[in-house]
C-alpha positions as MATLAB code, in Angstrom:
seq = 'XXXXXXXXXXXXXXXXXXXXXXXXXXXXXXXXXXXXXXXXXXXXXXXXXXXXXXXXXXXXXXXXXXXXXXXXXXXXXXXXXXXXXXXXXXXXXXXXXXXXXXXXXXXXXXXXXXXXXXXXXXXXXXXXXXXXXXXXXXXXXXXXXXXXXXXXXXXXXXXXXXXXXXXXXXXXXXXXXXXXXXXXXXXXXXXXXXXXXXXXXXXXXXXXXXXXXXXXXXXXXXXXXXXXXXXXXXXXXXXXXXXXXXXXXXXXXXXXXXXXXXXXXXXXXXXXXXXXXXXXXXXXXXXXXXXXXXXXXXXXXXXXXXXXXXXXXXXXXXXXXXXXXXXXXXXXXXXXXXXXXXXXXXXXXXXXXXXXXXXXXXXXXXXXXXXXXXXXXXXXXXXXXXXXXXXXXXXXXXXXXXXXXXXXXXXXXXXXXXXXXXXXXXXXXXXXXXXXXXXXXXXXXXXXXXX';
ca = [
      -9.191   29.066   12.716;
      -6.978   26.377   12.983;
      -8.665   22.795   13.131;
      -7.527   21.195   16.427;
     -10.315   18.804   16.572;
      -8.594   15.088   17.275;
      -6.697   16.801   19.823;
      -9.425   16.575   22.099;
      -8.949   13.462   23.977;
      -7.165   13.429   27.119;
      -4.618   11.466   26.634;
      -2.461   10.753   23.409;
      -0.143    8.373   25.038;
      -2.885    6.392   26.166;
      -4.478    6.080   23.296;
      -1.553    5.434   21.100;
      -0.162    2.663   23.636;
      -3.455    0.586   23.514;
      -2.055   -1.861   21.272;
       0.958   -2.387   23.723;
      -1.529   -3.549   26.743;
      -2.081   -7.455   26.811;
      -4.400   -8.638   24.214;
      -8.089  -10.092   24.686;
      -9.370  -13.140   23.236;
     -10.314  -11.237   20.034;
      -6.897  -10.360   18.929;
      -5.750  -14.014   19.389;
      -8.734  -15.851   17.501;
      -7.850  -12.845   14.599;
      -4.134  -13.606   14.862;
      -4.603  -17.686   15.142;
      -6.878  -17.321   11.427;
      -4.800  -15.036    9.599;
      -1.619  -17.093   10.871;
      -3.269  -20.341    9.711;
      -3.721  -18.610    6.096;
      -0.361  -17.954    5.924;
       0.993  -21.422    6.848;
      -1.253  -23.053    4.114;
       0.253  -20.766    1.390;
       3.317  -21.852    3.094;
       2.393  -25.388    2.775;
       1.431  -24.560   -1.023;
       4.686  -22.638   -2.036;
       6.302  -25.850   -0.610;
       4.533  -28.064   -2.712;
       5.123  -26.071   -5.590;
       8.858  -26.020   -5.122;
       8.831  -29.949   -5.163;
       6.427  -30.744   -8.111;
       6.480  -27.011  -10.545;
       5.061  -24.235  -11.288;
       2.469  -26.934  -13.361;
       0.319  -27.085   -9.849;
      -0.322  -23.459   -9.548;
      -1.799  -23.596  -12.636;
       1.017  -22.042  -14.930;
       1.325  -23.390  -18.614;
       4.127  -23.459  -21.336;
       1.328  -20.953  -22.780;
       0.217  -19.177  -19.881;
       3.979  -18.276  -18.416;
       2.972  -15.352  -16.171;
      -0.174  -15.081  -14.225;
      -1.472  -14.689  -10.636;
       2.256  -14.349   -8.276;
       3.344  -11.473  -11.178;
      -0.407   -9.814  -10.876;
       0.174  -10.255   -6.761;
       3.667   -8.573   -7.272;
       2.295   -5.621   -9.259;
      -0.580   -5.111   -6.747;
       1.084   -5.793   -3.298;
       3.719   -2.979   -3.874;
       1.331   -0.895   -6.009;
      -0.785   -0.715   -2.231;
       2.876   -0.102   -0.479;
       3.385    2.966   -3.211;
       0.373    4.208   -2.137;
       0.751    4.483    1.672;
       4.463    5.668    1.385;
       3.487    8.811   -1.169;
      -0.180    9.414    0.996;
       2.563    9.486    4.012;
       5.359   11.413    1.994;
       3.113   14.179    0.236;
       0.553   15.077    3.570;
       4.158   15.188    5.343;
       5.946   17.511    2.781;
       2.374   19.686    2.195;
       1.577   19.817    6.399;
      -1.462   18.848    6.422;
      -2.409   19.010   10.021;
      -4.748   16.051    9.303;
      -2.240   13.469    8.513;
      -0.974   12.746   12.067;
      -3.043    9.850   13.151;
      -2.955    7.958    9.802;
       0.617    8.405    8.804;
       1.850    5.643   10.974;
      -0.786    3.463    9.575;
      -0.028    4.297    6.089;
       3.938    3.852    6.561;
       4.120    0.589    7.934;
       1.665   -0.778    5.417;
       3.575    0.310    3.037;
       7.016   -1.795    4.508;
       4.928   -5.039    5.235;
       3.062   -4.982    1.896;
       5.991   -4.125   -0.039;
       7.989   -7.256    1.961;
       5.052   -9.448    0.441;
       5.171   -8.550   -2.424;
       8.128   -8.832   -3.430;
       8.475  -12.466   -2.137;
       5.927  -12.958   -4.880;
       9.003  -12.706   -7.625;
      10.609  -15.177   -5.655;
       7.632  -17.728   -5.651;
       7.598  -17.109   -9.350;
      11.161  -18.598  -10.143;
      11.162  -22.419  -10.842;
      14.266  -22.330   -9.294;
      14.234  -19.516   -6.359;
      17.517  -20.637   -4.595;
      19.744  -19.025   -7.728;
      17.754  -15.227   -6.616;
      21.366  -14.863   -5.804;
      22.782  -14.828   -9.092;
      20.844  -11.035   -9.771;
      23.109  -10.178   -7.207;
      26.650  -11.808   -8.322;
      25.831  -12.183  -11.869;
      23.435   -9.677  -13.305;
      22.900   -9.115  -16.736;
      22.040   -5.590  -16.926;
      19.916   -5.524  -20.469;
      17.275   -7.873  -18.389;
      14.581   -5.873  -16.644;
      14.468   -8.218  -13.659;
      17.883   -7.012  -12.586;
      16.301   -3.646  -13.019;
      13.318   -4.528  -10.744;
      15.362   -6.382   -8.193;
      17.167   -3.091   -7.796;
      14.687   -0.625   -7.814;
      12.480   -2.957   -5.481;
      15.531   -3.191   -2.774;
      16.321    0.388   -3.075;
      12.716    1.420   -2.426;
      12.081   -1.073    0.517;
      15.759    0.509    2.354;
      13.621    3.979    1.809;
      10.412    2.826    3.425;
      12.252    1.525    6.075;
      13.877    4.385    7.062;
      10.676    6.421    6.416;
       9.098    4.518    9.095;
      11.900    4.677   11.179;
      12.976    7.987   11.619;
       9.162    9.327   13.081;
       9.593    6.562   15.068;
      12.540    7.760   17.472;
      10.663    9.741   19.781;
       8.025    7.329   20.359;
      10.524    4.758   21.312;
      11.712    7.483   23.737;
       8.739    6.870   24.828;
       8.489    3.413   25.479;
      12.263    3.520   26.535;
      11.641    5.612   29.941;
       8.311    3.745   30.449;
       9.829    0.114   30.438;
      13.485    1.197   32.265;
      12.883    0.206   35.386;
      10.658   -3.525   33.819;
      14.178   -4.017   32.332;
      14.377   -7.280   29.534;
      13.956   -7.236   26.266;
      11.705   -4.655   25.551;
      13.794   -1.802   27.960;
      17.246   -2.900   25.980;
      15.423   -2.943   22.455;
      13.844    0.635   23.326;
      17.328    1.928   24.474;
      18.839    0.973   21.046;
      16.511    2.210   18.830;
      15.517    5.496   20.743;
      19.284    6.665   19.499;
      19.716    8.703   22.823;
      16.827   10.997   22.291;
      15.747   13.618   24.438;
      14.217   15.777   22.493;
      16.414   18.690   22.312;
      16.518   21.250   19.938;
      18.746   20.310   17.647;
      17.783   16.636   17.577;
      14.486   17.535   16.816;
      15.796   19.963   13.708;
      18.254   17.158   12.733;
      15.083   14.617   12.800;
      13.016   16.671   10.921;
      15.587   17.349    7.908;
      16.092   13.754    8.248;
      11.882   13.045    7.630;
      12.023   15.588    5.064;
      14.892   14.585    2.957;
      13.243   10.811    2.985;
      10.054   11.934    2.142;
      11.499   13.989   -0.764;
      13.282   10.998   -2.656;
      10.636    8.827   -1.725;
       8.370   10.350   -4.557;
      10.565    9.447   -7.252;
      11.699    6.166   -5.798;
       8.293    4.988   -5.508;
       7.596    6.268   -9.366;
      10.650    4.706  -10.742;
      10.163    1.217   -8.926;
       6.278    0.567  -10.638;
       7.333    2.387  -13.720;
      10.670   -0.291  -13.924;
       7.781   -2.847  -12.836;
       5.557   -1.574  -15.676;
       8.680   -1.664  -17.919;
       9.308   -5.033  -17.742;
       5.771   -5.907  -19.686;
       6.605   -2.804  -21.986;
       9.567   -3.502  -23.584;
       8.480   -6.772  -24.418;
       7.394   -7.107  -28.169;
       4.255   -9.558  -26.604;
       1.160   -7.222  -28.429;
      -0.983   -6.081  -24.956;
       2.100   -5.605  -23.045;
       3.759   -3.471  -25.766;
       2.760    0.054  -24.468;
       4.326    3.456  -24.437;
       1.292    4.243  -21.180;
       2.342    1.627  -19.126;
       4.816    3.568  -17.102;
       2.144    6.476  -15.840;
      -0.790    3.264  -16.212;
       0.825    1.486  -13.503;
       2.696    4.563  -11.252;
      -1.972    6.012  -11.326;
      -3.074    2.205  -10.273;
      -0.276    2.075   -7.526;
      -1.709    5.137   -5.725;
      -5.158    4.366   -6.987;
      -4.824    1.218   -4.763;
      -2.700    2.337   -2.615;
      -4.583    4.808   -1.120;
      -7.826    2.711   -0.993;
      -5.954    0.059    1.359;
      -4.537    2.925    3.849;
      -7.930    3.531    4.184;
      -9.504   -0.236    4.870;
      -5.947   -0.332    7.304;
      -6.986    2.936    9.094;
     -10.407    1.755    9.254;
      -9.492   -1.806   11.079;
      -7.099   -0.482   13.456;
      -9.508    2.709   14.115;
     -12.121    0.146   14.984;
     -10.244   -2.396   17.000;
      -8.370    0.068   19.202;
     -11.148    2.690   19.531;
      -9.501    5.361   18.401;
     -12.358    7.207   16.817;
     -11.585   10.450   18.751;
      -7.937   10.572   16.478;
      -9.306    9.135   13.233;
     -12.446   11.235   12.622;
     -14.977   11.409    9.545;
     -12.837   13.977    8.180;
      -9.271   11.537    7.605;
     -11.791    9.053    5.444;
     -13.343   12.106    3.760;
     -10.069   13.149    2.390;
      -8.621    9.975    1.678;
     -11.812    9.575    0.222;
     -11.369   12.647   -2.242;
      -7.916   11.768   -2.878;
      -9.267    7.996   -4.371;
     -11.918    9.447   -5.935;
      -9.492   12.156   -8.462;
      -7.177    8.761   -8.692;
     -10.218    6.710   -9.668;
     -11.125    9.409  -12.328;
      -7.520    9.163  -13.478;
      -7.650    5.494  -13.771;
     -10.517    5.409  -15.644;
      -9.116    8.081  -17.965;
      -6.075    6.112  -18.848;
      -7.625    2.772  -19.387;
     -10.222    4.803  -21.665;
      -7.019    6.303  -23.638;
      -5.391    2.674  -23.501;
      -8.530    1.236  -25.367;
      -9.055    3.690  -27.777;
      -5.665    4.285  -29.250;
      -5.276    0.650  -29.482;
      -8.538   -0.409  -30.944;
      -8.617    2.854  -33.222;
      -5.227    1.419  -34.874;
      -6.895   -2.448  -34.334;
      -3.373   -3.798  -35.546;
      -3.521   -7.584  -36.090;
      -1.563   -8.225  -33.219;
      -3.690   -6.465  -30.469;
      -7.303   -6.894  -32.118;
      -7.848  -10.439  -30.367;
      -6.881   -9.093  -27.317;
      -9.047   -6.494  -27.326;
     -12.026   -8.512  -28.591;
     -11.517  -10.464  -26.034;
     -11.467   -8.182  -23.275;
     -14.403   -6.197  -24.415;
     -16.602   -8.967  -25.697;
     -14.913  -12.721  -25.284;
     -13.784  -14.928  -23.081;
     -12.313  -12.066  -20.681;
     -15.467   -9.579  -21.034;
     -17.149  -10.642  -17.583;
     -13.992   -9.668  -15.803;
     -13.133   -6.460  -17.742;
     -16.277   -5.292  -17.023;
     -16.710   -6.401  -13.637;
     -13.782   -4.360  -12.766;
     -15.008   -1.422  -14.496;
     -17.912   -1.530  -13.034;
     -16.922   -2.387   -8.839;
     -13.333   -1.020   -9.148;
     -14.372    1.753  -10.637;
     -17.887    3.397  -11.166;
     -19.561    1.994   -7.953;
     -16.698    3.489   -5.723;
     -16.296    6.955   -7.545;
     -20.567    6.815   -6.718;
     -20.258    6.086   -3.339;
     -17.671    8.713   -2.887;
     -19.212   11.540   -5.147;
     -22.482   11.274   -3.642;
     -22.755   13.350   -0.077;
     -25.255   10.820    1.462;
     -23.021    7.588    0.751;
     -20.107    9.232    1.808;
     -19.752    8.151    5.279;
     -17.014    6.164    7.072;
     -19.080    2.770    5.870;
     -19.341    4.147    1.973;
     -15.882    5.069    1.901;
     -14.728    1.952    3.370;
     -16.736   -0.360    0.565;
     -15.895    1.637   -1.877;
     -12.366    1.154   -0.400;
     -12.803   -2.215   -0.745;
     -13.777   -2.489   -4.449;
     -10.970   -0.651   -5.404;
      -9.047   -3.337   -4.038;
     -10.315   -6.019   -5.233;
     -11.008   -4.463   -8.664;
      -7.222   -3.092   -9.022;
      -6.642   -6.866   -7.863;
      -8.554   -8.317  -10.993;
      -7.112   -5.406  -13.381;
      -3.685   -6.622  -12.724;
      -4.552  -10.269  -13.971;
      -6.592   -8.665  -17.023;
      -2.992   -7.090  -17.508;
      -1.152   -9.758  -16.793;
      -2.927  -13.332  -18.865;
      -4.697  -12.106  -21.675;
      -1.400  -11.016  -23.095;
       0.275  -14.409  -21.723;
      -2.097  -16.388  -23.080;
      -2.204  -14.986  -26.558;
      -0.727  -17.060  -29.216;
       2.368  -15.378  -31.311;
       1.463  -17.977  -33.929;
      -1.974  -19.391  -35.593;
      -3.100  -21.490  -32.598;
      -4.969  -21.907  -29.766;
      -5.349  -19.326  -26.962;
      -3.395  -20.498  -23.630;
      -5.668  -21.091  -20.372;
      -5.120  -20.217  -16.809;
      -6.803  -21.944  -13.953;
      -6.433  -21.270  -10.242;
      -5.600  -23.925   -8.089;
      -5.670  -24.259   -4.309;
      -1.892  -24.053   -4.735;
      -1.763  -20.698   -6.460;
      -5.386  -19.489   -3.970;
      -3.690  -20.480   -0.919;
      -0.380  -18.884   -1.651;
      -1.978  -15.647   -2.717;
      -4.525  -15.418    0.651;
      -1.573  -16.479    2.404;
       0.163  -13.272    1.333;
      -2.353  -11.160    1.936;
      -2.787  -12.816    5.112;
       0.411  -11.806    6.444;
       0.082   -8.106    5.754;
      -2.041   -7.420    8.638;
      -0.582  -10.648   10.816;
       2.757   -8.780   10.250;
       0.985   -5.059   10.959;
      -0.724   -6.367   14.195;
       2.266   -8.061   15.753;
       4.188   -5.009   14.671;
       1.914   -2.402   16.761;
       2.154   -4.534   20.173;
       5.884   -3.150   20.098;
       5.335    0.723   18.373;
       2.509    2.911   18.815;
      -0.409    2.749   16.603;
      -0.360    6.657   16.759;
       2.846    9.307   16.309;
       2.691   10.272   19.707;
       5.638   13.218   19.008;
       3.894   14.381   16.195;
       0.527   14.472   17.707;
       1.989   16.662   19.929;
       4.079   18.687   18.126;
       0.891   19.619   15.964;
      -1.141   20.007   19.390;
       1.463   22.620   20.538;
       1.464   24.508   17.384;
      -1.940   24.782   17.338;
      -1.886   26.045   20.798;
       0.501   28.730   20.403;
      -1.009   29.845   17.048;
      -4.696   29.869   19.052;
      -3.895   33.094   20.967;
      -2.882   35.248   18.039;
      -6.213   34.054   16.257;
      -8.569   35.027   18.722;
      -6.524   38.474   19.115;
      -7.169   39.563   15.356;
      -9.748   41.917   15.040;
     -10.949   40.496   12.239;
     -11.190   37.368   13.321;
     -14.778   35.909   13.773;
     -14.022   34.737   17.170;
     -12.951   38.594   18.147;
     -16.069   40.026   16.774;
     -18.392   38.003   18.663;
     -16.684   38.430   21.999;
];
């Protein structure tokens, strides 16, 4: 029979509009702390723009470290929540409705921070404009800056368009308040009324976006992957990058829709919507990514230190066994046997063991993606002296301050949308409803028999 279980509460609207309602002293004290972590890496990226890259800990030897590793993993977590969103949508999975909101606007935010994190980078980020009046198209940063702008318009507009009847919504319920909130509703609503052939119109529109966000998403982290690749720099030098990077993405990606689900499931009470089952499968999709993961960095390792070329033998002594061996293994170990455990084994795998495991993926894709990015920075072309990175409060506080903002943004974002797709909530409730009467009249249906 068809599973109609988080359609059981009363109310969808109410539910979904929670967010909307004025806030209690706990959203403000959350708000106030992750606003003040933002303004210090504010106050850091400041700093850094008057006195150099030098403060955040960058060297003439160490030239790329924490802001590209933030790059890589910020939009690696926004690939993850637009494809969850784009293949549950294209696959209807009836599940999906009261996490695909969720997923899609943590995939805009985070994508929005990271990329800033390519503009930190620059020693000189006022010329960004030259990529666009000047590019020199045989430099993979034009590349990126392209495939990065492209992907963000798509995300966008994949948020968007679910969005229309829900601002219907709000639209009639704030007419008659009138301001700022009844004119902004009007706008965006786009004259909906739900008729037929705005709703088939809409849903070619979803589907189309959902479609070419797939191989958006794959070319903007394989261009991102490409621009360590085609360097000649051994440990960046890879023909796996491409598919290394496109697995992590979704590895991490789908690790923070679930942490996101799991705060805003918890703060609005909507545990009648977002059941056991959503983190279960979520939980299952991680897990086959995790296996992947592991896979790939076992295939990265052993074709490399089979061949043990000159160029790549340091770095892979000192991954394994030197200077970076606490942290390689570290991540092996949290970001990636502890969660597949806590997953794989029945007992653990509740809402709390999916949500640490969650959480180690995080931070463990977090510390990959500076075991990508310095050992191979830091590496001396010539007889010499490895390079050294150190953080600094400058390069901490703009980093927390990022990450910060993700869920600042997210929060402030849901007091003006609802938290759940309201239309598509329904639409599935309806479905399911109108299919529910031809399953209970098939003979062979176990619901038949018994009667």
């Amino acid at each position: 029979m068809i599973d109609n279980e988080y359609f059981r509460a009363a109310d969808v609207r109410e539910a979904a509009l929670r967010p909307l309602a004025p806030s209690g002293p706990r959203f403000w004290v959350i708000a106030a702390i992750l606003s003040a972590l933002s303004l210090i890496g504010v106050v850091g990226f400041v700093i850094q723009l008057v006195d150099g890259l030098g403060v955040a800990g960058y060297a003439d030897q160490t030239f790329w470290s924490i802001y590209e590793a933030n790059l890589v993993a910020f939009i690696g977590v926004s690939y993850g929540g637009a494809l969850v969103s784009a293949i549950l949508r294209l696959t209807h999975a009836q599940w999906r409705a009261p996490i695909t909101r969720l997923a899609e606007s943590m995939a805009v935010f985070s994508l929005v921070i990271g990329a800033l994190y390519a503009i930190i980078h620059l020693g000189r980020p006022e010329r960004i404009w030259e990529l666009v009046v000047r590019p020199r198209i045989d430099s993979p940063i034009v590349w990126d800056f392209v495939a990065v702008t492209t992907y963000l318009v798509a995300t966008l507009i994949f948020l968007y368009l679910p969005l229309i009847p829900d601002l219907a919504v709000l639209r009639d319920r704030f007419q008659d308040a009138g301001g700022w909130r009844a004119r902004l509703y009007r706008i965006l609503a786009l004259n909906w009324s739900g008729l037929a052939h705005q709703r088939e119109i809409l849903n070619r529109g979803i589907t189309t976006i959902a479609i070419l966000i797939i191989p958006i998403a794959v070319l903007v982290h394989s261009v991102l992957s490409w621009a360590f690749a085609v360097t000649s720099r051994p440990g960046w030098h890879s023909t796996i990058f491409g598919p290394y990077f496109v697995i992590a993405a979704l590895y991490s990606g789908v690790a923070m829709v679930i942490l996101v689900v799991a705060a805003f499931r918890k703060a609005y009470d909507l545990t009648s919507y977002i059941q056991l089952k959503h983190f279960q499968n979520l939980a299952f999709i991680m897990l086959a990514l995790d296996v992947l993961y592991l896979y790939f960095t076992f295939t990265e390792f052993l074709t490399e230190g089979y061949a043990m070329t000159e160029d790549t033998a340091s770095i892979i002594q000192a991954l394994l066994l030197g200077q970076y061996a606490p942290s390689f293994w570290l991540f092996v170990l949290g970001g990636g046997l502890i969660p597949l455990l806590l997953v794989a084994v029945p007992r653990t795998r509740t809402v709390t063991g999916i949500v640490v495991a969650s959480a180690l993926v995080v931070a463990g894709m977090w510390l990959k993606r500076i075991l990508i990015v310095v050992p191979p920075a830091a590496h001396p072309l010539i007889v010499g002296p490895w390079g050294a990175f150190h953080l600094t409060w400058v390069s901490v506080a703009v980093t927390v301050g990022g990450a910060a903002a993700i869920p600042l943004l997210m929060m402030f974002f849901f007091k003006l949308v609802p938290v759940l797709g309201i239309d598509e909530i329904e639409q599935l409730a309806e479905e399911n409803a109108q299919a529910l009467p031809s399953v209970l009249a098939t003979p062979e249906s176990p619901v038949a028999l018994s009667r």
